[in-house]
C-alpha positions in Angstrom: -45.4 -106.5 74.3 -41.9 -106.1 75.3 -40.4 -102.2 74.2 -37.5 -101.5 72.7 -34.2 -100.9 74.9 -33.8 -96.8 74.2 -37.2 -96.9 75.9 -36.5 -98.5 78.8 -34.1 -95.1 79.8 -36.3 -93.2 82.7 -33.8 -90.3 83.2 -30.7 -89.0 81.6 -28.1 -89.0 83.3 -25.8 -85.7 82.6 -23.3 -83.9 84.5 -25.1 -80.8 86.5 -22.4 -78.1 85.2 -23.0 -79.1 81.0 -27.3 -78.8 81.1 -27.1 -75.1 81.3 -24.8 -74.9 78.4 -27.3 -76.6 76.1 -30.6 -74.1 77.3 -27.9 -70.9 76.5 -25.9 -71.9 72.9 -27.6 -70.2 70.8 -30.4 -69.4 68.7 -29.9 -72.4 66.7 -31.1 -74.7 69.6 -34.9 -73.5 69.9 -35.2 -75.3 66.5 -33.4 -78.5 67.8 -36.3 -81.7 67.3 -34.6 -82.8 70.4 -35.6 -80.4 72.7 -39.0 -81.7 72.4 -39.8 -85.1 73.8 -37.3 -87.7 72.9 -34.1 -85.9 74.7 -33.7 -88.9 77.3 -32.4 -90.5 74.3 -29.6 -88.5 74.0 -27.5 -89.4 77.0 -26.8 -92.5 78.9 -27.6 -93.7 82.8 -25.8 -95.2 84.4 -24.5 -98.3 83.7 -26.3 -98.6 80.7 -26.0 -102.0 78.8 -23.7 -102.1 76.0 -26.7 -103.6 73.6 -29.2 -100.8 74.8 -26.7 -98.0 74.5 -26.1 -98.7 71.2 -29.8 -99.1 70.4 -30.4 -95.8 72.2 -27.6 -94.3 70.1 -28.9 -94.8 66.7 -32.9 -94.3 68.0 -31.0 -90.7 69.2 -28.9 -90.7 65.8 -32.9 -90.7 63.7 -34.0 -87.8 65.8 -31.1 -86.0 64.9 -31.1 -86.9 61.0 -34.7 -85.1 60.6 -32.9 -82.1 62.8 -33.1 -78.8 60.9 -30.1 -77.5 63.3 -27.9 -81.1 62.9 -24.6 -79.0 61.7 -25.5 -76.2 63.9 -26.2 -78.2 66.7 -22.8 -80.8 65.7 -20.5 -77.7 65.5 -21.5 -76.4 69.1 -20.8 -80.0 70.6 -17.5 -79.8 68.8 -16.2 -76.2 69.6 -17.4 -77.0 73.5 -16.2 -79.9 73.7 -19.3 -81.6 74.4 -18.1 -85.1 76.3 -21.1 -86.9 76.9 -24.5 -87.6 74.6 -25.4 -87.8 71.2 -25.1 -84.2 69.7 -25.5 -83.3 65.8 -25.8 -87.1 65.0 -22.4 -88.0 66.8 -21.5 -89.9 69.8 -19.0 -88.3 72.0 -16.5 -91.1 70.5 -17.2 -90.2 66.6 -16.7 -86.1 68.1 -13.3 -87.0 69.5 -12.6 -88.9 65.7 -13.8 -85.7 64.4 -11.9 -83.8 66.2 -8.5 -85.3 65.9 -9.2 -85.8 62.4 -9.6 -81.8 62.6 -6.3 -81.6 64.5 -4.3 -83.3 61.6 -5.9 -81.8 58.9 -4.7 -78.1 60.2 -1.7 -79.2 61.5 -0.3 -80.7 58.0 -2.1 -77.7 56.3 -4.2 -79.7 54.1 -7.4 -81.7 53.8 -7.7 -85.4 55.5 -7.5 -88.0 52.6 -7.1 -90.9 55.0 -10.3 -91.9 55.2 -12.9 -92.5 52.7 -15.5 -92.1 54.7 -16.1 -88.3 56.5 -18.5 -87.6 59.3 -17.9 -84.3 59.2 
């Protein structure tokens, strides 16, 4: 029975100098469902295909929506920044949306209208 592509991923692949930042954020993070078994899901390997990266995303993005530290954990990845993974139901492309969503709302002094829909 062939398995689906997130579970294919035999090792995450993440950047030696970021792991330790996870273990020490905070006391939110012993809470996190991720830190149980599914974390592979979380960050790519290398050279992932575009169809199993995506598949892996939103697998990772259903861990994270049954997360009792999602804003907690979504904040931290946004405050760091956090460049690589899924973090508080985010890829680090929706984080850098986010965040430059951020950006403009403080710099004009006002809320973000331009979008209907908000992820965060």
């Amino acid at each position: 029975m062939p398995r689906p592509p997130y579970q294919s991923v035999q090792a995450a692949v993440l950047p030696a100098q970021r792991a330790p930042e996870r273990e020490q954020a905070g006391p939110w993070h012993s809470e996190a469902v991720c830190r149980r078994d599914e974390a592979g899901l979380f960050f790519a390997p290398s050279k992932e295909p575009t169809a199993e990266r995506l598949a892996r995303e939103q697998a990772a993005k259903a861990v994270c929506a049954r997360c009792p530290v999602l804003v907690e954990c979504r904040e931290h990845a946004l405050r760091q920044p956090e460049p690589y993974g899924v973090w508080g139901g985010l890829t680090a492309a929706e984080r850098r949306v986010v965040l430059t969503r951020r950006r403009r709302r403080d710099a004009s002094g006002g809320p973000d209208t331009s979008q209907v829909r908000r992820i965060a």
